[in-house]
C-alpha positions in Angstrom: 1.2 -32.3 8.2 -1.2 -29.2 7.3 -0.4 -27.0 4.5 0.3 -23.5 6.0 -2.8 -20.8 5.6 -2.7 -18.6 2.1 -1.8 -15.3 2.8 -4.1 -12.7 2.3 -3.5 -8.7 1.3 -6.7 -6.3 1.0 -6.4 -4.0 -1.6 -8.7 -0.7 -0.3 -11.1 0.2 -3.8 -13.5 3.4 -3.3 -14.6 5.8 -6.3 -12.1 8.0 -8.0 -9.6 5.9 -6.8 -5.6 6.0 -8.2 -5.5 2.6 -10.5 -1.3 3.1 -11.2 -0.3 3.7 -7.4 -0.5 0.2 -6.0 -0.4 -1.9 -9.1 3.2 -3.1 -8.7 2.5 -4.1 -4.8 -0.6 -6.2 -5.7 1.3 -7.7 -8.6 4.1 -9.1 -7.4 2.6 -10.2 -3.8 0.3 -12.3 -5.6 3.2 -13.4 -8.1 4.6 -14.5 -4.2 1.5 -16.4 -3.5 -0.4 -13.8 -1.5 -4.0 -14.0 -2.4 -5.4 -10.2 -3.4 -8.8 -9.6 -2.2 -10.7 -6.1 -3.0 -12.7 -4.1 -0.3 -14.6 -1.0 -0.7 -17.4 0.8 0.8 -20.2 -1.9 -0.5 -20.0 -4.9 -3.0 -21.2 -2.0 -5.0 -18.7 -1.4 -8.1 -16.5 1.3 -7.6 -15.0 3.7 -10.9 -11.3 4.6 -10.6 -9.6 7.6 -11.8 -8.5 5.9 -15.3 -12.1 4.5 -15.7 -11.6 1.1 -14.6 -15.0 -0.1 -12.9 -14.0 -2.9 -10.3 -16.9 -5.2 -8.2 -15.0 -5.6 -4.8 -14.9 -8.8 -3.1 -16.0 -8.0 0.4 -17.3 -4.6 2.0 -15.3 -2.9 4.6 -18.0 -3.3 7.4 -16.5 -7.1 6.8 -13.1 -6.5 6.9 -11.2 -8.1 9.7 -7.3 -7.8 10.7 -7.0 -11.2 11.7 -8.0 -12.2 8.1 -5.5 -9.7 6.7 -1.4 -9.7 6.0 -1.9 -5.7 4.9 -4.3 -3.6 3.8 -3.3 -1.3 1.2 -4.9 2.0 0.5 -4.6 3.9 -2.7 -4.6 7.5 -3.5 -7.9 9.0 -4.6 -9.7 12.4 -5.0 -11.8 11.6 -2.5 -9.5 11.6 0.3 -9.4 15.4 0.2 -13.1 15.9 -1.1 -14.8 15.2 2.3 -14.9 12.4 5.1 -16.4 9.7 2.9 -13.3 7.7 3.1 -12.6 8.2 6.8 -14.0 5.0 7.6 -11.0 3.3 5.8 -8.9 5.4 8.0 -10.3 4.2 10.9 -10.1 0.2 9.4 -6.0 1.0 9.1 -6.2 2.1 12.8 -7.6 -1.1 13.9 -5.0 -2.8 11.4 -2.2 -1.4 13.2 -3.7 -1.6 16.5 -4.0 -5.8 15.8 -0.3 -5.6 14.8 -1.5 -5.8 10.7 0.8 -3.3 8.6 -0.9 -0.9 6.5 0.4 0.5 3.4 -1.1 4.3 2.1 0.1 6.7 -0.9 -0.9 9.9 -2.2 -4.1 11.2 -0.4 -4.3 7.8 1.7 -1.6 9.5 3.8 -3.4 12.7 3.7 -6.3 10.6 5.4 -3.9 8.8 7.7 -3.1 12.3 9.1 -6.3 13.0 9.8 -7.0 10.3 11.7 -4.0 10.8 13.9 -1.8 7.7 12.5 1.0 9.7 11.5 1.4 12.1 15.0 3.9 9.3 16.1 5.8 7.5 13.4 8.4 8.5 10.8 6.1 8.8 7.5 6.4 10.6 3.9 4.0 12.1 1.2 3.5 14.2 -1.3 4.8 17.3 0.7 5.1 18.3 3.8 2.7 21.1 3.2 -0.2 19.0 1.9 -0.2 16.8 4.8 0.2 20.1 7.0 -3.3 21.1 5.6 -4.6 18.5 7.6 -4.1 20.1 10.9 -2.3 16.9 12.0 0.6 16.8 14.7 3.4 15.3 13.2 5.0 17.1 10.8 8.4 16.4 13.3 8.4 12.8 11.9 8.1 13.7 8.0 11.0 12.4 6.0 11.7 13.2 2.5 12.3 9.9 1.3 10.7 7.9 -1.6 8.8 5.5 1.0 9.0 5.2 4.7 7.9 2.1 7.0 7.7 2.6 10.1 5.9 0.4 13.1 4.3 -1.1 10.6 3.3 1.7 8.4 4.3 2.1 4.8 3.7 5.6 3.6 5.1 6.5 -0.2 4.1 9.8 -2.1 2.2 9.7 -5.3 5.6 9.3 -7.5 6.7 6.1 -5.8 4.3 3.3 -6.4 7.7 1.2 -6.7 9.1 2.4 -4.0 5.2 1.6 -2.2 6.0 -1.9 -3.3 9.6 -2.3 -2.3 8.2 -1.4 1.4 4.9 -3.9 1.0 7.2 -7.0 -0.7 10.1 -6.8 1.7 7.8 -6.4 4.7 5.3 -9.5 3.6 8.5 -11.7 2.7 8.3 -11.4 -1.0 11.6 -10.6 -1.7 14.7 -10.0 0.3 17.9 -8.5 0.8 19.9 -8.7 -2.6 16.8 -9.4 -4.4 14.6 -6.7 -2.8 17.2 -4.0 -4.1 17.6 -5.8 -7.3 14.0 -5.9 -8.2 13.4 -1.8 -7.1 16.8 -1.0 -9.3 15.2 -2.8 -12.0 11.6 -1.3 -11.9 12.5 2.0 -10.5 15.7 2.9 -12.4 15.5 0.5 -15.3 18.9 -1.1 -14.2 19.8 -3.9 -16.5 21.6 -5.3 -13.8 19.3 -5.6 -11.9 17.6 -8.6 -14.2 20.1 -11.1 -13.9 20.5 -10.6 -10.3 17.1 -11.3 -9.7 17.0 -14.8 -12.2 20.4 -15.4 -11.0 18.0 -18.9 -9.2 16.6 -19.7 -12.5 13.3 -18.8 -11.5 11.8 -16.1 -13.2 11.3 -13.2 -10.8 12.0 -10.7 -12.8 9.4 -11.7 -15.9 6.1 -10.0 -16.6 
């Protein structure tokens, strides 16, 4: 008998981009066993906001949905700077057209607008003005909630990257149920709690 395929999340990497909005989702899916690989506009290195230079693994032009569980796609300044990121709107389109779920915070969603991805679904941001800047049509579906998922769609504003993971680890099959909740009371609220819940298996979920 075969062992099943690894699992593989892209994280989206382009200059400027937001290093503490997706760290907790890339953590703790590849604490699950999900293998993180990097994209960006080249296998040039890209600089993120904090200063943190980062060679990608693969270039966009090579990313594929059928070689993806999620593509995730920080904030950065340049989602409101210009269309140089548009292209990595476009790559979540073809995600969520292939039946891939795509995760977005903070200008990603701002991006996501613009590209028409969020005319139809239930979605969140940073406000409902900013993403009203972008001339899209769905301001109906915004919700003021921390995160919302939604056909496959995690959107999260730029003061939930927990929240962002919550979404990205219960849709991949990281954590469930009772552990789901336990692990975003204990990173989200500090809820002491929270900890034993998670170890209550002996297995060390809940350790950095």
């Amino acid at each position: 008998m075969s062992a099943a395929p690894t699992r593989t999340a892209h994280l989206a990497l382009y200059d400027t981009f937001a290093d503490w909005e997706t760290g907790h989702t890339t953590a703790w899916l590849a604490r699950s066993g999900v293998t993180i690989r990097t994209v960006a506009p080249t296998t040039a290195p890209v600089t993120s906001i904090g200063g943190l230079r980062v060679t990608p693994d693969l270039a966009l032009a090579d990313l594929r949905p059928e070689d993806s569980a999620l593509l995730v796609l920080p904030g950065a300044d340049l989602w409101d700077a210009g269309d140089d990121l548009a292209p990595f709107a476009r790559a979540a389109r073809a995600f969520l057209d292939a039946g891939v779920p795509v995760a977005a915070i903070c200008g990603a969603t701002a991006g996501l607008a613009r590209e028409g991805l969020l005319d139809d679904r239930d979605h969140t941001s940073a406000a409902p003005f900013y993403l009203a800047a972008t001339g899209y049509r769905g301001a109906g579906r915004y919700r003021e909630a921390d995160a919302v998922t939604d056909r496959g769609l995690i959107t999260a504003g730029p003061t939930e990257p927990v929240a962002l993971a919550r979404e990205a680890l219960g849709l991949l099959g990281a954590f469930e149920g009772e552990k789901l909740d336990a692990w975003y009371r204990l990173f989200h609220d500090s809820d002491p709690d929270a900890f034993a819940t998670l170890n209550a298996d002996g297995d060390g979920a809940a350790e950095a």
